[in-house]
KOLLUM-103257 format. One record per residue (C-alpha): residue in three letters; x, y, z; residue number from 0. Coordinates in Angstrom, 3 decimals. Each point is the difference from the previous one (the first is absolute). Layout:
<atoms>
<atom type="ala" x="X" y="Y" z="Z" seq="NUM"/>
...
</atoms>
This chain:
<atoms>
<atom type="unk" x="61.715" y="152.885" z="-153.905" seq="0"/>
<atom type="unk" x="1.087" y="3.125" z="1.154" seq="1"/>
<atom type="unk" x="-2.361" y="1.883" z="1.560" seq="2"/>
<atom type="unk" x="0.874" y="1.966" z="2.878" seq="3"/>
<atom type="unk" x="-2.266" y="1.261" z="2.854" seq="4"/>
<atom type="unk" x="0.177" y="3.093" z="2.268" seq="5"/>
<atom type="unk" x="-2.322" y="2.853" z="1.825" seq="6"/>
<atom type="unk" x="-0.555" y="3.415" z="-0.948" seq="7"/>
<atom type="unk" x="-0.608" y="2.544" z="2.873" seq="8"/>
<atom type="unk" x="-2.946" y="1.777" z="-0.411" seq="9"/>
<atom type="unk" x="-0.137" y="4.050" z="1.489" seq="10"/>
<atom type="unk" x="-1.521" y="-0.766" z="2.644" seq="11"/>
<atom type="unk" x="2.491" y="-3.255" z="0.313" seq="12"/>
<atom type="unk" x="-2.179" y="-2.691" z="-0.563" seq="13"/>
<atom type="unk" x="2.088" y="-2.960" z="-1.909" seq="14"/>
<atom type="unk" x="-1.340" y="-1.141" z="-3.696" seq="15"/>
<atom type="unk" x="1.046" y="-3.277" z="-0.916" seq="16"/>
<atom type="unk" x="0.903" y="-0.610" z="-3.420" seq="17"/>
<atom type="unk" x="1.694" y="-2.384" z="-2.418" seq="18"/>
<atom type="unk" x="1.712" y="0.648" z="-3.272" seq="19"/>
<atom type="unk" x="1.554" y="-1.967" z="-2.913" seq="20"/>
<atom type="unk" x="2.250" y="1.761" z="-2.261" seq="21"/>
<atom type="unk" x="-0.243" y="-0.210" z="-3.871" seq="22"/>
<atom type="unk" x="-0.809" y="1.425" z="-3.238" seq="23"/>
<atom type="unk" x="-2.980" y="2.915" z="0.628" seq="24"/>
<atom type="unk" x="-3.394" y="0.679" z="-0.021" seq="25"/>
<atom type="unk" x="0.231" y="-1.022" z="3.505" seq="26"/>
<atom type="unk" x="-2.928" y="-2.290" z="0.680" seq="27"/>
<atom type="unk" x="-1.564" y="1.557" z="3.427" seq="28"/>
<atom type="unk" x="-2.851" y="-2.636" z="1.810" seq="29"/>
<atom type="unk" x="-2.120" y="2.199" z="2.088" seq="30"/>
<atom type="unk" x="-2.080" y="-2.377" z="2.800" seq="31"/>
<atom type="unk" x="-3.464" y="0.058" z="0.828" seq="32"/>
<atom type="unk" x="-1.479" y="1.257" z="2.904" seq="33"/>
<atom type="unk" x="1.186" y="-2.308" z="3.125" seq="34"/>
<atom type="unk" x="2.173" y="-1.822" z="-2.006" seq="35"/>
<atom type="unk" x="3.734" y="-0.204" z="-0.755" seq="36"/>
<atom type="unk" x="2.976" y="-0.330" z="-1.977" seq="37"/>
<atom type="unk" x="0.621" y="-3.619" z="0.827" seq="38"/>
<atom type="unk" x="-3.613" y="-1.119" z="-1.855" seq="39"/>
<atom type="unk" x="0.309" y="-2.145" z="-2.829" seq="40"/>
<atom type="unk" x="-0.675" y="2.501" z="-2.528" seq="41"/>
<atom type="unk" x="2.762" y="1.998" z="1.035" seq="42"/>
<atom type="unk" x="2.297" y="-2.982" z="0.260" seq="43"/>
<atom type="unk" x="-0.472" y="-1.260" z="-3.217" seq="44"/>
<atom type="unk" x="0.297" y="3.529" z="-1.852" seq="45"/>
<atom type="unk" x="3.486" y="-0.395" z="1.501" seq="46"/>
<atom type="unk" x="0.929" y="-3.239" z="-0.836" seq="47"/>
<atom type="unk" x="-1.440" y="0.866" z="-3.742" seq="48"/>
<atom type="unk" x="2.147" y="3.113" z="0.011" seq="49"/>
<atom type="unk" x="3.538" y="-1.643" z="1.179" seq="50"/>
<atom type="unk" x="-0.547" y="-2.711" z="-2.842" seq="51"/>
<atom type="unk" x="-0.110" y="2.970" z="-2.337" seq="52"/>
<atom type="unk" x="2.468" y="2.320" z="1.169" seq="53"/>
<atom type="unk" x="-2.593" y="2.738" z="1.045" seq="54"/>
<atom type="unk" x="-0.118" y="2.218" z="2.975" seq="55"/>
<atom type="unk" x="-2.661" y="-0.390" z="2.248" seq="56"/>
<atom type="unk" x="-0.903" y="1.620" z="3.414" seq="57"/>
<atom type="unk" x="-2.531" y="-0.905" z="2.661" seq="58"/>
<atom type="unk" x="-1.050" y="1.804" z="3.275" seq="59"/>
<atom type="unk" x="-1.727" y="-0.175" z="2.507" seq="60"/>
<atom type="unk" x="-2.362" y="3.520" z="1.459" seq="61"/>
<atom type="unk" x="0.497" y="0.779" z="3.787" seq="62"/>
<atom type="unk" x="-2.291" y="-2.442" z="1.866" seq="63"/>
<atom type="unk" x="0.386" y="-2.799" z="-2.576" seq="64"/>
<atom type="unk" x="2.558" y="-2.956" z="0.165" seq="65"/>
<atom type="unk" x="3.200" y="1.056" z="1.285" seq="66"/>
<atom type="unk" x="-0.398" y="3.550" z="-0.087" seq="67"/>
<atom type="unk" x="-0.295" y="1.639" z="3.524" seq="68"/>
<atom type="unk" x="-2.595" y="2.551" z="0.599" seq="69"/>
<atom type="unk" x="-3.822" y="-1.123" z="0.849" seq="70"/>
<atom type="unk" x="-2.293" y="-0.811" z="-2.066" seq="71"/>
<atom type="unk" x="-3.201" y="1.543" z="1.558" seq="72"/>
<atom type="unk" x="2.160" y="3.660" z="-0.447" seq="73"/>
<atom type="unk" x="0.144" y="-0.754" z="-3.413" seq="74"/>
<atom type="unk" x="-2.027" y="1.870" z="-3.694" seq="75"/>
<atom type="unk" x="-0.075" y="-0.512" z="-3.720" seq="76"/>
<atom type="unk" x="2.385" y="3.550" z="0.530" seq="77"/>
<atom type="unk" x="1.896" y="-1.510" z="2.404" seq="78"/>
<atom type="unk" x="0.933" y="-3.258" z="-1.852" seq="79"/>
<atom type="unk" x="-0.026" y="1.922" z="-3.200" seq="80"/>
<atom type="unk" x="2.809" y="2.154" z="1.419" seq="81"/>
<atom type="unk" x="2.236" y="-3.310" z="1.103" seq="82"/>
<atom type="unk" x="-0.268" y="-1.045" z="-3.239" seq="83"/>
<atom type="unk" x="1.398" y="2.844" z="-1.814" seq="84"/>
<atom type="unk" x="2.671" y="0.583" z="3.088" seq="85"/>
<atom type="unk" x="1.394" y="-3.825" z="-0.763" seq="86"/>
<atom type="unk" x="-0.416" y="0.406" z="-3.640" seq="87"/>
<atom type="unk" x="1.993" y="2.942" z="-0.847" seq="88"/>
<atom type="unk" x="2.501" y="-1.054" z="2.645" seq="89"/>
<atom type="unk" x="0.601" y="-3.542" z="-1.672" seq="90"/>
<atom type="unk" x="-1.599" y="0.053" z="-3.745" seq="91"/>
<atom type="unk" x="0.648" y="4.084" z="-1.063" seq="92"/>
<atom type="unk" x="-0.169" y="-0.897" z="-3.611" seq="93"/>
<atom type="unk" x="-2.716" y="-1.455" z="-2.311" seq="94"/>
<atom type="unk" x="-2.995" y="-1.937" z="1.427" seq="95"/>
<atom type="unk" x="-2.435" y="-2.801" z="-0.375" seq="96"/>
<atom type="unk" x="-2.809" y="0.020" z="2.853" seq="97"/>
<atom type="unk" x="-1.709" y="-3.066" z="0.557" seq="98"/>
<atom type="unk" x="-2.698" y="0.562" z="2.220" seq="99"/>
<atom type="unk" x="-2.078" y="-2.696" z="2.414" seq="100"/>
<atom type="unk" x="-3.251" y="1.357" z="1.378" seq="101"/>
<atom type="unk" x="0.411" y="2.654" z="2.132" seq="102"/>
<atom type="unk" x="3.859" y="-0.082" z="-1.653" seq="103"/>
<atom type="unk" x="-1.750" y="0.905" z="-3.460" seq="104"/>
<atom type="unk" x="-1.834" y="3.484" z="1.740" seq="105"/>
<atom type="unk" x="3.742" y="0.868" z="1.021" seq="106"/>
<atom type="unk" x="1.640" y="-0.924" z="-3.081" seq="107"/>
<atom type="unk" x="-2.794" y="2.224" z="-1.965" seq="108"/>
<atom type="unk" x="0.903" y="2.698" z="2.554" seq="109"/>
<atom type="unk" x="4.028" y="-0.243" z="-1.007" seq="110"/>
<atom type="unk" x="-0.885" y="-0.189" z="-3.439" seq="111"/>
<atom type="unk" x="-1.779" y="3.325" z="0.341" seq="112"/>
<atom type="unk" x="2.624" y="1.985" z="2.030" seq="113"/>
<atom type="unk" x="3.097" y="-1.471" z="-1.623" seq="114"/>
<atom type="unk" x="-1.216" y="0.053" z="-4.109" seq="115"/>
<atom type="unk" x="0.284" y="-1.645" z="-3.139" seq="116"/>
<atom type="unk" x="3.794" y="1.071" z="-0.017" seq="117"/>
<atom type="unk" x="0.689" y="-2.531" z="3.350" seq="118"/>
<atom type="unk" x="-2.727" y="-2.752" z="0.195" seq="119"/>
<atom type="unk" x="0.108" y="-1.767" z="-3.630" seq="120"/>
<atom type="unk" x="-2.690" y="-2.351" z="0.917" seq="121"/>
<atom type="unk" x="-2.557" y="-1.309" z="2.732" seq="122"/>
<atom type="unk" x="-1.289" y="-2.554" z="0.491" seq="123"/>
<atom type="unk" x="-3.673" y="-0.552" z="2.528" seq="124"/>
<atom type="unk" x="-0.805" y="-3.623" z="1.648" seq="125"/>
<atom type="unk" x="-3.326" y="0.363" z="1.358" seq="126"/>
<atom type="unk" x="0.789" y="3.746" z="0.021" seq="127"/>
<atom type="unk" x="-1.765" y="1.811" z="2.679" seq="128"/>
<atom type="unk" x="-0.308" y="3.789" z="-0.170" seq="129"/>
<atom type="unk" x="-2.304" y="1.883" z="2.061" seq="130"/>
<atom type="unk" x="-0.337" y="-3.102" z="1.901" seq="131"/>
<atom type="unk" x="-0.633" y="2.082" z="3.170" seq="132"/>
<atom type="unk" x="-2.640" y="1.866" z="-1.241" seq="133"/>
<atom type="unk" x="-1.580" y="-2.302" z="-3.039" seq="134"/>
<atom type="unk" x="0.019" y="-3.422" z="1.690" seq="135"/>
<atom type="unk" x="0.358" y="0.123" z="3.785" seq="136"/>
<atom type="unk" x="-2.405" y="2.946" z="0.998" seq="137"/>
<atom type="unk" x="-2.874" y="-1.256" z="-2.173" seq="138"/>
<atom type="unk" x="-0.111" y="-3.505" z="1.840" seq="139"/>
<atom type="unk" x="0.232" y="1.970" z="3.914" seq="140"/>
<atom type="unk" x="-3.692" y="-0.733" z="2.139" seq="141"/>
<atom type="unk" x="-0.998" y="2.554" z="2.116" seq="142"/>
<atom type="unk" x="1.714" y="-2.282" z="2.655" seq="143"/>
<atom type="unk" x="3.376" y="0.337" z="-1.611" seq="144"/>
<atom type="unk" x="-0.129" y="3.877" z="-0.449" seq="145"/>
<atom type="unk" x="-1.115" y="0.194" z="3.389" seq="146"/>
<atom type="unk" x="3.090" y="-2.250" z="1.584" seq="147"/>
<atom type="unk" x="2.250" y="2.243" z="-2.515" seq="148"/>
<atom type="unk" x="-1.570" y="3.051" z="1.490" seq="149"/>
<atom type="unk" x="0.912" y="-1.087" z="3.784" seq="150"/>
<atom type="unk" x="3.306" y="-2.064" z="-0.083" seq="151"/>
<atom type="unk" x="1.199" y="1.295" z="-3.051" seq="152"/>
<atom type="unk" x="0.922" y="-3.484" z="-1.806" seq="153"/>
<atom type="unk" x="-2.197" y="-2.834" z="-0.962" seq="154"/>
<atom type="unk" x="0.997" y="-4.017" z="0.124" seq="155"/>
<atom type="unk" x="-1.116" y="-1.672" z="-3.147" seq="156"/>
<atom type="unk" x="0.346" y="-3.254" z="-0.397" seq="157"/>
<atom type="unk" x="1.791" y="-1.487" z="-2.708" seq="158"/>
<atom type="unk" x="0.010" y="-3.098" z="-1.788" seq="159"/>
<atom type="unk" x="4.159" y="0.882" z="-0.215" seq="160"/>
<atom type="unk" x="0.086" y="-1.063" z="3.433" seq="161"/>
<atom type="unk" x="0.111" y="2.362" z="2.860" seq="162"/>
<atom type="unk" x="-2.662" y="3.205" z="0.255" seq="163"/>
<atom type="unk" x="1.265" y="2.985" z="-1.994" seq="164"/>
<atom type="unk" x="-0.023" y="3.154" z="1.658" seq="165"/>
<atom type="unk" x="-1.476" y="2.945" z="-1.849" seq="166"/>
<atom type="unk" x="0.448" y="3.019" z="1.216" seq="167"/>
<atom type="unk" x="-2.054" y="3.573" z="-0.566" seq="168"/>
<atom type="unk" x="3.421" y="1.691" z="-0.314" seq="169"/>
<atom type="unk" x="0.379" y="-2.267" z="-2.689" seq="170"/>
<atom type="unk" x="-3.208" y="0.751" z="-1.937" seq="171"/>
<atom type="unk" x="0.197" y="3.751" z="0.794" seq="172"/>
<atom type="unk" x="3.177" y="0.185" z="-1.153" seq="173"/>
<atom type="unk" x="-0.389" y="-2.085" z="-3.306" seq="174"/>
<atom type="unk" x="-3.002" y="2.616" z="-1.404" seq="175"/>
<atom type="unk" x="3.426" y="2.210" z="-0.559" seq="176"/>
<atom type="unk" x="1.715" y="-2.517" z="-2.175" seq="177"/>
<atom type="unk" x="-3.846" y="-0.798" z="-2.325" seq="178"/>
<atom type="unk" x="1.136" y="-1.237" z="-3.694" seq="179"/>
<atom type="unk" x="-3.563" y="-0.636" z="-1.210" seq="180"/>
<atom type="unk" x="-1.845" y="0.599" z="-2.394" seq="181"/>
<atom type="unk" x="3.090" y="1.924" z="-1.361" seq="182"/>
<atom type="unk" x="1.629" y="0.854" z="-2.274" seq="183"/>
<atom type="unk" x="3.173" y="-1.266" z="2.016" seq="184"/>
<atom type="unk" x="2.554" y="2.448" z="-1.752" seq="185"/>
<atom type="unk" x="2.292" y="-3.445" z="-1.306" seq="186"/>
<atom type="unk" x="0.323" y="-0.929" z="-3.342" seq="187"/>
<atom type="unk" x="2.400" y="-2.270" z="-0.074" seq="188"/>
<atom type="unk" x="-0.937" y="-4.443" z="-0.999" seq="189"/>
<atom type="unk" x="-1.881" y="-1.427" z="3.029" seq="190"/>
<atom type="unk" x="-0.861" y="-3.401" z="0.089" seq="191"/>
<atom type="unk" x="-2.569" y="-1.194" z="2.306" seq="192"/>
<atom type="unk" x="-0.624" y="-3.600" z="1.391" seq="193"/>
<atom type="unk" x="-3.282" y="-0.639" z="1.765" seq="194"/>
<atom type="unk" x="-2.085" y="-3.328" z="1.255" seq="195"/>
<atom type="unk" x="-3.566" y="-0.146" z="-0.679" seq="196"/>
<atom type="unk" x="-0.320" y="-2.296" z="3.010" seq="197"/>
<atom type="unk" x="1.951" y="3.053" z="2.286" seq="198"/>
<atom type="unk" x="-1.896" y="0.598" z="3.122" seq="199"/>
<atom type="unk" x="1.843" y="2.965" z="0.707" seq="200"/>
<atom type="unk" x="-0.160" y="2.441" z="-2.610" seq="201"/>
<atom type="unk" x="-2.607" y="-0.918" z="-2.798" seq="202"/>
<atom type="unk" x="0.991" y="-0.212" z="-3.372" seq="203"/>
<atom type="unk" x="-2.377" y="2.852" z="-1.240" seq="204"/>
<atom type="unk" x="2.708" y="1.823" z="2.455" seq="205"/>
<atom type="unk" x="2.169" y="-0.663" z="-2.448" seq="206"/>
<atom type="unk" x="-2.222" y="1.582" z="-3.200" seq="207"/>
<atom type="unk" x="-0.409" y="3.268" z="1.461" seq="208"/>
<atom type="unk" x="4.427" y="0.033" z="0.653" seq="209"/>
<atom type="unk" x="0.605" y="-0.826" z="-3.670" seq="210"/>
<atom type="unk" x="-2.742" y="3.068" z="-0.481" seq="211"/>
<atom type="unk" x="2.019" y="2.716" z="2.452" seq="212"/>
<atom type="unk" x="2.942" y="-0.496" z="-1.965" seq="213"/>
<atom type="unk" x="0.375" y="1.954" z="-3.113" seq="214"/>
<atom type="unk" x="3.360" y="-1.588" z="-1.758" seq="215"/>
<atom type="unk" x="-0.736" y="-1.967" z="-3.118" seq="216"/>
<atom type="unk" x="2.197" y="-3.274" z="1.491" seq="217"/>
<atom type="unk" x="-2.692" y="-1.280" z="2.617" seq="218"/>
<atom type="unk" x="-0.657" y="-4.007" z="-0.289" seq="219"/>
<atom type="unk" x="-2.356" y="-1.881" z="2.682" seq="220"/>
<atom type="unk" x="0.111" y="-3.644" z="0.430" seq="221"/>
<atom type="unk" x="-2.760" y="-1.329" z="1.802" seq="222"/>
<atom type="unk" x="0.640" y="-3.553" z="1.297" seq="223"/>
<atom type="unk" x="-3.936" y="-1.873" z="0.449" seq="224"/>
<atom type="unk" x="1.480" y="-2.262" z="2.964" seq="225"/>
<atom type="unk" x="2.529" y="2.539" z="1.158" seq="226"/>
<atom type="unk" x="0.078" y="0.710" z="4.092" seq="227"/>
<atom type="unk" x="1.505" y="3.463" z="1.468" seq="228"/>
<atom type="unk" x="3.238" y="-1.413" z="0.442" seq="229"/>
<atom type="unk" x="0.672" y="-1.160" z="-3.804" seq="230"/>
<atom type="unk" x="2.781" y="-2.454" z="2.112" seq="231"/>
<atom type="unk" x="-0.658" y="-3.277" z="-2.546" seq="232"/>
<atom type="unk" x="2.750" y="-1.527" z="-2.019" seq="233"/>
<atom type="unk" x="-2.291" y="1.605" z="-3.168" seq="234"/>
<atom type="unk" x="-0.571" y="3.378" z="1.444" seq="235"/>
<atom type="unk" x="4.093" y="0.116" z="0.945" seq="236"/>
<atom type="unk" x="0.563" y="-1.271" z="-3.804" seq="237"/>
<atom type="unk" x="-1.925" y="2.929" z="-1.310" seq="238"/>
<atom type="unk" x="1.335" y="2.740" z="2.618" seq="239"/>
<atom type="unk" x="3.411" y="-1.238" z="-2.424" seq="240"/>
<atom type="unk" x="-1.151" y="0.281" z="-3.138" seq="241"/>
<atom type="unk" x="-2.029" y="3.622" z="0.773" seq="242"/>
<atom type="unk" x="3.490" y="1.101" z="1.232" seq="243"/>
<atom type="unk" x="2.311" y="-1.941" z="-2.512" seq="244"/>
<atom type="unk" x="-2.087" y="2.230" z="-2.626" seq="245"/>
<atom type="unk" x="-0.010" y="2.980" z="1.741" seq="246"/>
<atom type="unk" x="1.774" y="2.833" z="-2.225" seq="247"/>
<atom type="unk" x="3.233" y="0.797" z="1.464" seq="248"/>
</atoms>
């Protein structure tokens, strides 16, 4: 395989880690979730997929995440958002297909919308999370969690992931800029959206009012009835493939 890995400086000279295989274009482009990385297995396996076929295929990581440098309390949907398109037009210029995890999917639906039809061929959402910030996280605060917000100015939540998540009011302030719902999200290019009806995360009616914000005639939902967030099984990996595989190119 030849992949090769590197760092991109950011402005402000914060390293990006990234890793690229060369081939014929769209360039397939993962995009993580929130806390997550570009060694997961989804991300892995888009790149094994894409060196069997002679595709390109990038994968990145946003400041605070993996093996990026920068922390990840500092970080926003803009923020991340911005080290995406910084790594992306530095290592995939051309034509585009975003494939989008989570959190990943918001930013990918972001890129789609600031870089056009003309660049970004195709996306394609895994438990897609726009407006998570504002839709799914500030809903389920108590009174207790506003208030610790209010004083320290990040809040611990504990996650069945592992290790509390931080969630900072920077990051929901910030994330009311970057608000895709209820549309229309100005993108009309084929979307393809995988979601879990058993996703604890981001519920699959999420998903129904995403396929509503965006106005392009090419939008296709799966729902998966036993599906988790991290659509990670052999079977949800196997149909990531084929959703790609019959992507338009």
């Amino acid at each position: 395989m030849n992949e090769t890995r590197g760092t991109l400086p950011r402005s402000d000279g914060t390293p990006l880690a990234w890793a690229a295989l060369p081939g014929s274009g769209p360039t397939v482009v993962f995009l993580g979730g929130f806390r997550s990385d570009m060694e997961g297995t989804k991300a892995l396996h888009l790149r094994d997929a894409c060196a069997a076929r002679g595709r390109a295929f990038l994968r990145l990581d946003y400041s605070g995440h993996g093996a990026s440098g920068g922390d990840f309390e500092a970080g926003t949907i803009g923020t991340w958002a911005e080290d995406a398109a910084l790594v992306i037009e530095a290592r995939a210029p051309g034509p585009l297909v975003l494939v989008g995890s989570s959190m990943g999917g918001w930013i990918a639906l972001l890129l789609a919308r600031r870089l056009g039809e003309a660049r970004v061929r195709g996306l394609i959402g895994l438990a897609a999370a726009p407006d998570f910030t504002e839709a799914l996280i500030r809903p389920a605060l108590t009174e207790e969690h506003r208030a610790t917000l209010e004083r320290d100015g990040v809040l611990r939540a504990p996650s069945e992931y592992g290790e509390p998540i931080p969630i900072t009011r920077r990051l929901l302030e910030e994330g009311v800029a970057h608000l895709l719902l209820p549309g229309p999200i100005p993108y009309t290019g084929p979307v393809r959206l995988l979601q879990g009806m058993a996703d604890p995360d981001v519920p699959w009616a999420h998903a129904l009012r995403l396929v509503e914000a965006l106005p392009g005639p090419d939008v296709e939902l799966t729902l998966i009835k036993d599906g988790d967030h991290r659509l990670s099984r052999p079977q949800d990996l196997a149909l990531l493939l084929r959703v790609l595989e019959a992507m338009p190119r």
